[in-house]
C-alpha positions as a Markdown table, in Angstrom:
| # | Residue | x | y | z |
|---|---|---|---|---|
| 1 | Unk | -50.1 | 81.8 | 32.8 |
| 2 | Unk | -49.4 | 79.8 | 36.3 |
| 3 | Unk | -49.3 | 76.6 | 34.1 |
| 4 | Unk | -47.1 | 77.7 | 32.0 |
| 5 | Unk | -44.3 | 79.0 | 34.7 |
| 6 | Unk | -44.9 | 75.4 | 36.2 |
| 7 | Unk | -43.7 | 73.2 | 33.4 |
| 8 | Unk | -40.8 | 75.9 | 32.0 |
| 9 | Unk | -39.5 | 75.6 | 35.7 |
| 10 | Unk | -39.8 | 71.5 | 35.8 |
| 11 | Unk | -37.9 | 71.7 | 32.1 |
| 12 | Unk | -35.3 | 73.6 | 33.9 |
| 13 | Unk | -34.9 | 71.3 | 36.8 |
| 14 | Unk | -34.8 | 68.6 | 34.5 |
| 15 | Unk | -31.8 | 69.9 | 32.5 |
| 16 | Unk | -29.8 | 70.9 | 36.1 |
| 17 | Unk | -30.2 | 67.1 | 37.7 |
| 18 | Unk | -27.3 | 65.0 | 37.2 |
| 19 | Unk | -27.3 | 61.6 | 35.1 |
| 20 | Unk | -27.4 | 59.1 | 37.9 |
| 21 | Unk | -25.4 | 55.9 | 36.8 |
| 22 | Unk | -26.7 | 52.9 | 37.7 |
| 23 | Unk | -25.6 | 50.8 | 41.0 |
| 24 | Unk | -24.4 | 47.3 | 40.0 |
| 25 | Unk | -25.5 | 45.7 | 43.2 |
| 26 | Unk | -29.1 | 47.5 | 43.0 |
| 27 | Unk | -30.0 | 47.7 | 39.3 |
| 28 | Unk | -27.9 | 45.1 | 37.6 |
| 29 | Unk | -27.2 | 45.3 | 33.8 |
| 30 | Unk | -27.4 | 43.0 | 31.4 |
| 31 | Unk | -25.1 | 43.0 | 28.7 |
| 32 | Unk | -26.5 | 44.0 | 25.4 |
| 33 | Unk | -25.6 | 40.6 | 23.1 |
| 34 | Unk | -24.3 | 40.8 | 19.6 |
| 35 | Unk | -27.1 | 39.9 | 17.0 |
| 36 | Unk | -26.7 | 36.4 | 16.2 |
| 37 | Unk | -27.3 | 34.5 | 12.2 |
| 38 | Unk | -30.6 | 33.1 | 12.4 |
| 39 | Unk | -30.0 | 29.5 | 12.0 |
| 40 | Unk | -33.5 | 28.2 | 12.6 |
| 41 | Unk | -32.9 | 28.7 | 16.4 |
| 42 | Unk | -33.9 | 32.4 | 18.4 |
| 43 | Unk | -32.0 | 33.2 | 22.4 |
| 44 | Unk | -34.0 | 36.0 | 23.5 |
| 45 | Unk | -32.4 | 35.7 | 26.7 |
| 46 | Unk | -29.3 | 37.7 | 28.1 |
| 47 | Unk | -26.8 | 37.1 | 30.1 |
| 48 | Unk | -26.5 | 38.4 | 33.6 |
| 49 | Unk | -23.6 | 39.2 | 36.4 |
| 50 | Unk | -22.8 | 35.9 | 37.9 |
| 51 | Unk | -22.8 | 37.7 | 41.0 |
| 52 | Unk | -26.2 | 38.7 | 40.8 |
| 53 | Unk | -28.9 | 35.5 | 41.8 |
| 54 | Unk | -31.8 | 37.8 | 41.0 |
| 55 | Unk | -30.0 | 38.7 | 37.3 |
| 56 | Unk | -29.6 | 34.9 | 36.9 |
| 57 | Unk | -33.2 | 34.1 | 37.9 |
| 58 | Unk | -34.3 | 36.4 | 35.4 |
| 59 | Unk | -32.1 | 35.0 | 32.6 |
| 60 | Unk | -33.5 | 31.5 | 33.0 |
| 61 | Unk | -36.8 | 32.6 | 33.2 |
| 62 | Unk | -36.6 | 34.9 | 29.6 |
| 63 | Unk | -34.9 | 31.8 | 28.0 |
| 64 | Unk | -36.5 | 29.7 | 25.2 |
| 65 | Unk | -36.0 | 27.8 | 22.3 |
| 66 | Unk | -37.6 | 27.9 | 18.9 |
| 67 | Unk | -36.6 | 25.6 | 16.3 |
| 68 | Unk | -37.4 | 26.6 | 12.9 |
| 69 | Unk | -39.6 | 24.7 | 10.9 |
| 70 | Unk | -37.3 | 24.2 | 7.9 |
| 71 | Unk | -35.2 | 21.9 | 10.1 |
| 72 | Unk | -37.7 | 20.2 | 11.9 |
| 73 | Unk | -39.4 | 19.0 | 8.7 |
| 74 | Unk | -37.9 | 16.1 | 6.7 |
| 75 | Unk | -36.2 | 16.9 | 3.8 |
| 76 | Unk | -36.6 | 15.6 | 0.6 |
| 77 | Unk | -34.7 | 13.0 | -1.5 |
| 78 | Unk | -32.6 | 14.1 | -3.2 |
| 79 | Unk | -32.5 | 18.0 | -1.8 |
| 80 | Unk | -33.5 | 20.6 | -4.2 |
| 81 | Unk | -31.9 | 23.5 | -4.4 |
| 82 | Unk | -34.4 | 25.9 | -3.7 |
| 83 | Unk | -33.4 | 29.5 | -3.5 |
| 84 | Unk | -29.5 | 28.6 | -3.1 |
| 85 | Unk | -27.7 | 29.1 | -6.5 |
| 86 | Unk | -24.6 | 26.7 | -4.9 |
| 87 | Unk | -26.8 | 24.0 | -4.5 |
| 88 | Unk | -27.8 | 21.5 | -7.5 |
| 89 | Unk | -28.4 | 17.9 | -8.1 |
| 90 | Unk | -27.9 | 15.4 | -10.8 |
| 91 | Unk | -29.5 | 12.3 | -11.9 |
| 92 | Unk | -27.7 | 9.3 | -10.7 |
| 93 | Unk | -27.3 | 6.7 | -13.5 |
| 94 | Unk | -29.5 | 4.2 | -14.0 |
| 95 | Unk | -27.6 | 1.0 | -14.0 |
| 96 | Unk | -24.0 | 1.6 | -12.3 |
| 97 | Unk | -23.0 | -2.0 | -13.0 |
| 98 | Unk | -22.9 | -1.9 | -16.5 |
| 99 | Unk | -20.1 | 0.6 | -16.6 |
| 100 | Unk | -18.1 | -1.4 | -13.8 |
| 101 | Unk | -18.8 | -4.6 | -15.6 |
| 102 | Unk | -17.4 | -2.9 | -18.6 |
| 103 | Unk | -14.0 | -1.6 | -16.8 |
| 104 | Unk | -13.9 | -5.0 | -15.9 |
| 105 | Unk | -14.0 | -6.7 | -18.7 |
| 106 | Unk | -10.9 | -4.5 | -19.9 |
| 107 | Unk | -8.5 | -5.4 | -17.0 |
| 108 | Unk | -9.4 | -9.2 | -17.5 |
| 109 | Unk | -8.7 | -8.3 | -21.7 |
| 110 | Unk | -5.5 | -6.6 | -20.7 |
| 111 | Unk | -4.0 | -9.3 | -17.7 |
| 112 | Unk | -5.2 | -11.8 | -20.6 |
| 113 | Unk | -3.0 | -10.4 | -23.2 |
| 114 | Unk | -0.3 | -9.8 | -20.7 |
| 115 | Unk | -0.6 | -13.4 | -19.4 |
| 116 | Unk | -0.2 | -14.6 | -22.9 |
| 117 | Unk | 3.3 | -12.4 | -23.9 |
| 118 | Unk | 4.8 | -13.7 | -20.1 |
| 119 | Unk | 3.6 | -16.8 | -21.1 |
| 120 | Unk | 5.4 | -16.7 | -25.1 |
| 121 | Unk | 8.2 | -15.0 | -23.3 |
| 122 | Unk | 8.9 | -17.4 | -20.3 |
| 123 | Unk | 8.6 | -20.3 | -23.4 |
| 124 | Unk | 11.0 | -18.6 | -26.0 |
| 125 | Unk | 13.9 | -18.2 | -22.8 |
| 126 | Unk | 13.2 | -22.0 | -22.2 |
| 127 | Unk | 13.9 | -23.0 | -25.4 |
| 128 | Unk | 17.1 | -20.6 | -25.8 |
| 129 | Unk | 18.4 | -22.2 | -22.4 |
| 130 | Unk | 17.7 | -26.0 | -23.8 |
| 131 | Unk | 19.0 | -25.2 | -26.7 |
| 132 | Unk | 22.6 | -23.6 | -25.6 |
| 133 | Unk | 22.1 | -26.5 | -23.3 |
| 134 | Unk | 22.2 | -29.3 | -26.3 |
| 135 | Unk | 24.6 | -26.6 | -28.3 |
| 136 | Unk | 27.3 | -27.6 | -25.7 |
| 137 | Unk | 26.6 | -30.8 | -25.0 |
| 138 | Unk | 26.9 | -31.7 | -28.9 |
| 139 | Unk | 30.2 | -30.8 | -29.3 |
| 140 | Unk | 33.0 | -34.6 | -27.9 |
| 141 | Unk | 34.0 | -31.1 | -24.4 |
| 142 | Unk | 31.2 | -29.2 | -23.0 |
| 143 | Unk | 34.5 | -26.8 | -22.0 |
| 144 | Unk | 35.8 | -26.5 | -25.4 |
| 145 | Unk | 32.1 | -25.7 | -27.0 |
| 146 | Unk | 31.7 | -23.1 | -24.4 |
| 147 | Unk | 35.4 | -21.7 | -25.3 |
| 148 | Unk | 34.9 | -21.8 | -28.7 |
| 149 | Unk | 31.2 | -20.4 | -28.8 |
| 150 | Unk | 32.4 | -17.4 | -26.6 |
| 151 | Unk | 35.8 | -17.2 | -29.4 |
| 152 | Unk | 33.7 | -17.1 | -32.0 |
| 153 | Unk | 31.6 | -14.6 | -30.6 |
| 154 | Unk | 34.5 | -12.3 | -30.3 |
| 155 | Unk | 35.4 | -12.8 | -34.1 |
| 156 | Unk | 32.3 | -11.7 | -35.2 |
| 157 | Unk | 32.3 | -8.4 | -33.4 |
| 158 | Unk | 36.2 | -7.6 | -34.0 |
| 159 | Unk | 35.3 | -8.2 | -37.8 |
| 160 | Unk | 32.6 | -6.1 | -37.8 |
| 161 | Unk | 29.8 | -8.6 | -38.0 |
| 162 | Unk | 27.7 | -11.3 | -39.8 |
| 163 | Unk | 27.7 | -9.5 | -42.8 |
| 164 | Unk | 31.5 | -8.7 | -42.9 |
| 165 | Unk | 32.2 | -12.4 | -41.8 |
| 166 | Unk | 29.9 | -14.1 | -44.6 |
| 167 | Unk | 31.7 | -12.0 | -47.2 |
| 168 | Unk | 35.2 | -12.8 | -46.4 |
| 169 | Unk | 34.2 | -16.5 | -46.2 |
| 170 | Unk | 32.7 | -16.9 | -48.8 |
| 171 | Unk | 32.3 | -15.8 | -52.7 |
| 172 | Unk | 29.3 | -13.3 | -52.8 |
| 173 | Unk | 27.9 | -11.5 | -56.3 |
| 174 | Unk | 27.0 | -8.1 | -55.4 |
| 175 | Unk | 23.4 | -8.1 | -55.1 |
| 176 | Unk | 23.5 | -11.0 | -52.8 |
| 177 | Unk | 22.1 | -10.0 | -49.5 |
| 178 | Unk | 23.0 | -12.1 | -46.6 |
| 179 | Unk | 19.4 | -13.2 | -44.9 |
| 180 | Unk | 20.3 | -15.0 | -41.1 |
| 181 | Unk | 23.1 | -16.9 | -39.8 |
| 182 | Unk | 22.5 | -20.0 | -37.2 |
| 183 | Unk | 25.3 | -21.0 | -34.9 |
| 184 | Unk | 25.2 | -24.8 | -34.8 |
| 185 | Unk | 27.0 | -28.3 | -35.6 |
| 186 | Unk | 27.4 | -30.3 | -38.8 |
| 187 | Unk | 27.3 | -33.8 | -38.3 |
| 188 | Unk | 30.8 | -35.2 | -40.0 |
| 189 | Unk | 32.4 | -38.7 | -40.5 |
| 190 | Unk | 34.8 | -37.6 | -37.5 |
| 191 | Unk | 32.1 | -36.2 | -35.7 |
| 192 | Unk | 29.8 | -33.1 | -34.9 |
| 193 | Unk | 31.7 | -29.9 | -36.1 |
| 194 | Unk | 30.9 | -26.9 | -34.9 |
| 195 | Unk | 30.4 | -23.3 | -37.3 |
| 196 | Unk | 28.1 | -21.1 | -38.4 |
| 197 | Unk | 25.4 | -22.0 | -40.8 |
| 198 | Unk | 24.4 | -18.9 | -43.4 |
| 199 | Unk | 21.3 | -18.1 | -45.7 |
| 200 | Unk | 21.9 | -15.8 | -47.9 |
| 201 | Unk | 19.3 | -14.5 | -50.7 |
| 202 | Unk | 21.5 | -16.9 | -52.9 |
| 203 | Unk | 22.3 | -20.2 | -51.1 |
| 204 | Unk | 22.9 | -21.6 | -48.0 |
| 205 | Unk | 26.5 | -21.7 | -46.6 |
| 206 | Unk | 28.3 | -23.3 | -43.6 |
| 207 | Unk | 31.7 | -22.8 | -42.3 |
| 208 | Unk | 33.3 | -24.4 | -39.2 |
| 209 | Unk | 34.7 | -22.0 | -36.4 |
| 210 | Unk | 38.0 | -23.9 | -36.3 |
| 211 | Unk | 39.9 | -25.4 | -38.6 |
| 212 | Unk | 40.3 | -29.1 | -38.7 |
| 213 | Unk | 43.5 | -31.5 | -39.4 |
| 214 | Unk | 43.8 | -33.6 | -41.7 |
| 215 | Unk | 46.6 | -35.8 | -43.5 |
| 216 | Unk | 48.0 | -35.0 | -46.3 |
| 217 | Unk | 50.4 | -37.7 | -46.9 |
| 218 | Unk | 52.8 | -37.7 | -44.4 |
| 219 | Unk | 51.7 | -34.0 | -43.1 |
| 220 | Unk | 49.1 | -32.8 | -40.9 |
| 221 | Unk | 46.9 | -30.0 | -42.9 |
| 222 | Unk | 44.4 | -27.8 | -40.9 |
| 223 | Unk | 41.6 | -26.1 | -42.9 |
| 224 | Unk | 37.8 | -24.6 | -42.7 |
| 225 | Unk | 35.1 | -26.9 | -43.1 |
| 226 | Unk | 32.7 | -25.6 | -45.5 |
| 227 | Unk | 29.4 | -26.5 | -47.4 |
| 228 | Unk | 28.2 | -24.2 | -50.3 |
| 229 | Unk | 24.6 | -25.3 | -51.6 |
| 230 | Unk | 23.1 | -23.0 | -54.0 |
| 231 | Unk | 19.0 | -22.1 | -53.2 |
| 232 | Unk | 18.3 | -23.7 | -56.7 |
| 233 | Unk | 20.1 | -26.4 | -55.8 |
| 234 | Unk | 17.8 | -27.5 | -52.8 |
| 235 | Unk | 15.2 | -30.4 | -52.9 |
| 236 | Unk | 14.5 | -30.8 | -49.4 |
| 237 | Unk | 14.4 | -29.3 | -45.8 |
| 238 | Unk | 13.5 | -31.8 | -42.8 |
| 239 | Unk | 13.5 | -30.8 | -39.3 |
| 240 | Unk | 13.0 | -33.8 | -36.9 |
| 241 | Unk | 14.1 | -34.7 | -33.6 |
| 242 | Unk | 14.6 | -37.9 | -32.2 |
| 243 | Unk | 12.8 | -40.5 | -30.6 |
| 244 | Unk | 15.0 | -41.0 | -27.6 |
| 245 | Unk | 15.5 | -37.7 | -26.8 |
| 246 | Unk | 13.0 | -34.9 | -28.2 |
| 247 | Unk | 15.6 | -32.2 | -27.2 |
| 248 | Unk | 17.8 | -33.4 | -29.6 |
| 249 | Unk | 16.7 | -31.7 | -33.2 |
| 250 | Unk | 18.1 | -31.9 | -36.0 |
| 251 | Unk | 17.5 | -30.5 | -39.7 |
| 252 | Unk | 18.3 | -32.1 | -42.9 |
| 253 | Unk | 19.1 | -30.7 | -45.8 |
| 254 | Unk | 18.8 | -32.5 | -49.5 |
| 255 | Unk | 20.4 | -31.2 | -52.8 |
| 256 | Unk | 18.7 | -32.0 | -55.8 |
| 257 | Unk | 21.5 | -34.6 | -56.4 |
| 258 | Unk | 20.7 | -36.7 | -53.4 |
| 259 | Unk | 23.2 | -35.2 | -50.7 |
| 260 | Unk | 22.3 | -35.1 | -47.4 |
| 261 | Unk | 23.6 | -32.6 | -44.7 |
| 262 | Unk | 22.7 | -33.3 | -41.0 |
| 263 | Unk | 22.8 | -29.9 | -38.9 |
| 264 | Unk | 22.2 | -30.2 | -34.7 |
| 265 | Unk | 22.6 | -28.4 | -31.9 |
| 266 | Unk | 21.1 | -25.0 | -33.2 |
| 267 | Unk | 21.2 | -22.6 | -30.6 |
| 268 | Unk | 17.7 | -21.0 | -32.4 |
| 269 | Unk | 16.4 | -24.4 | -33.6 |
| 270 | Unk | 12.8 | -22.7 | -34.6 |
| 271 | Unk | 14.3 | -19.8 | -36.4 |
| 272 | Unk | 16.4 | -21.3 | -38.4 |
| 273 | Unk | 13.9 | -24.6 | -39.4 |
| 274 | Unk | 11.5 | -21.6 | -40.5 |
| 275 | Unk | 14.2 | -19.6 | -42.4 |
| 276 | Unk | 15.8 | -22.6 | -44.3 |
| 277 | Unk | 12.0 | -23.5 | -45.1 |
| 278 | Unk | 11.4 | -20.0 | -46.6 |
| 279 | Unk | 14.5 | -20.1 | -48.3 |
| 280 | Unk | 13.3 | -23.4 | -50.3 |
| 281 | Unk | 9.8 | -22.2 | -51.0 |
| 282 | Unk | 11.1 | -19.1 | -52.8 |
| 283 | Unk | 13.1 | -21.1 | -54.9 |
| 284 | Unk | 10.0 | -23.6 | -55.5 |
| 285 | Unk | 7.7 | -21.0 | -56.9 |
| 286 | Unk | 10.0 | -19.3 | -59.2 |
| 287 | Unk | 9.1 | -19.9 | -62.9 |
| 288 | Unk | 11.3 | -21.9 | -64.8 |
C-alpha cells in the first residue's frame, strides 16, 4: 500500500515539473541533418555550433567515410545495364572502315562527274569565244561583223524568229520543218559574205544578212545572196580546217553536179558540221 502511494506521488511530481530547455553554452545541439541519397558514400556526422570547440571536437571525431563497393570496383566494358531500364548497349560494328571507305568512294564518284561537266563546260565556252572570235575576224571590218551580227540578231527576234525568218526567205512546202540555222560566212568571188546558213527537213538554205551591189549595166543593183541545195541533191559534206591556222574551219559542201560551197567562220562550228552530216546520211539511206 506504502509502495503504491510512493510511485502515484512521483507520477504526480513528474507531470507538475516544468520542461527545461536546453542551455546552448552547456548542452549544445546538433542540428538534426536532412537524409541524404545514398550515392555509395555514408556522413554519419553532424554538424555542430561553430561556437562550440567541444561540439566541433565531437563532430570530427563521429566523421567517416565509406565508399561503396559498386564504385570502388572496376566496371566492365562495355557497362551492362543491370537493374536500370534507361541503360542499354549496342554492338559496335565490326569493321567501321568499310562504310567510310564506301562514303568515300561516292564523293570521289560525284567530284569525278562534276570535274568532267566543269571540264565539257569550260571547253564548249572556249570554243564559242574562238569561234565568235574567227566569226568577226572573217568578215574585210571586225566593226561592221560585230554591227551586223548584233543587226541581224535584232531581225530575228522583231520577226518572230528562225522559223518565221526561214519562211519568208525562202519557198517552204507545208510539211517542211525547219531543223537548225548556223550564223556564218560564204566564201564568194568578192569575198567572205556573211548570212545565215539553214537545214531544213528538205534542203539546206543560205541567205546573206545584207544585201550586196552589183552592176547591172550602167546601174548599181543590191540584192540577197542566196544558195538553195535540195537534201537529195547533196553528195558531200567536208569539215576541215586549215594547216596554217587550225582555228580557221571551214565546211564544204558538194552537190551531186560537182558544185562546191565553202562556209567559214561558224559561230557553232561542231553543231553545225554534225547537223549538215545528219542531214546527208538521211538522204543516203533512203530507198530509191
Amino acid at each position: 500500500m506504502e509502495s503504491e502511494l510512493k510511485a502515484e506521488k512521483e507520477i504526480q511530481v513528474e507531470k507538475e515539473s516544468p520542461v527545461k530547455e536546453p542551455d546552448p553554452k552547456h548542452d549544445p545541439v546538433e542540428p538534426v541533418e536532412a537524409p541524404k541519397e545514398d550515392h555509395g558514400i555514408s556522413d554519419n556526422s553532424g554538424t555542430s555550433d561553430p561556437g562550440s570547440d567541444a561540439g566541433a571536437a565531437r563532430s570530427v571525431a563521429r566523421k567517416s567515410v565509406h565508399w561503396s563497393p559498386e564504385l570502388v570496383s572496376e566496371s566492365p566494358s562495355p557497362p551492362h545495364a543491370g537493374s536500370n531500364p534507361y541503360i542499354s548497349s549496342a554492338p559496335a560494328a565490326n569493321d567501321g572502315s568499310f562504310s567510310f571507305k564506301e562514303s568515300m568512294d561516292t564523293v570521289k564518284n560525284v567530284l569525278g562527274r562534276w570535274g568532267r561537266r566543269v571540264a565539257e563546260t569550260t571547253k564548249k565556252a572556249e570554243d564559242l569565244a574562238g569561234n565568235t572570235w574567227q566569226h568577226l575576224k572573217t568578215g574585210p571590218s571586225f566593226a561592221d561583223a560585230a554591227m551586223g551580227r548584233i543587226a541581224q540578231g535584232t531581225k530575228i527576234l522583231a520577226e518572230g524568229g528562225y522559223e518565221k525568218v526561214f519562211r519568208q526567205t525562202f519557198e517552204t512546202m507545208p510539211e517542211e520543218q525547219l531543223q537548225k540555222s548556223f550564223a556564218c560566212y560564204l566564201s564568194t568571188s568578192a569575198g567572205p559574205v556573211m548570212g545565215m546558213l539553214y537545214i531544213s527537213s528538205a534542203k539546206l538554205a543560205y541567205c546573206s544578212d545584207s544585201p550586196l551591189s552589183y552592176k547591172s549595166g550602167s546601174q548599181t543593183e543590191w540584192s540577197y545572196y542566196k544558195v538553195v541545195i535540195p537534201l537529195h541533191q547533196l553528195k558531200a559534206v567536208n569539215p576541215s580546217s586549215s594547216r596554217a591556222n587550225s582555228s580557221e574551219k571551214y565546211i564544204q559542201v558538194i552537190s551531186i553536179d560537182n558544185h562546191e560551197f565553202w562556209f567559214m567562220g561558224f559561230l557553232n562550228y561542231e553543231g553545225a558540221a554534225e547537223c549538215l552530216r545528219g542531214a546527208l546520211q538521211s538522204q543516203t539511206v533512203q530507198p530509191v
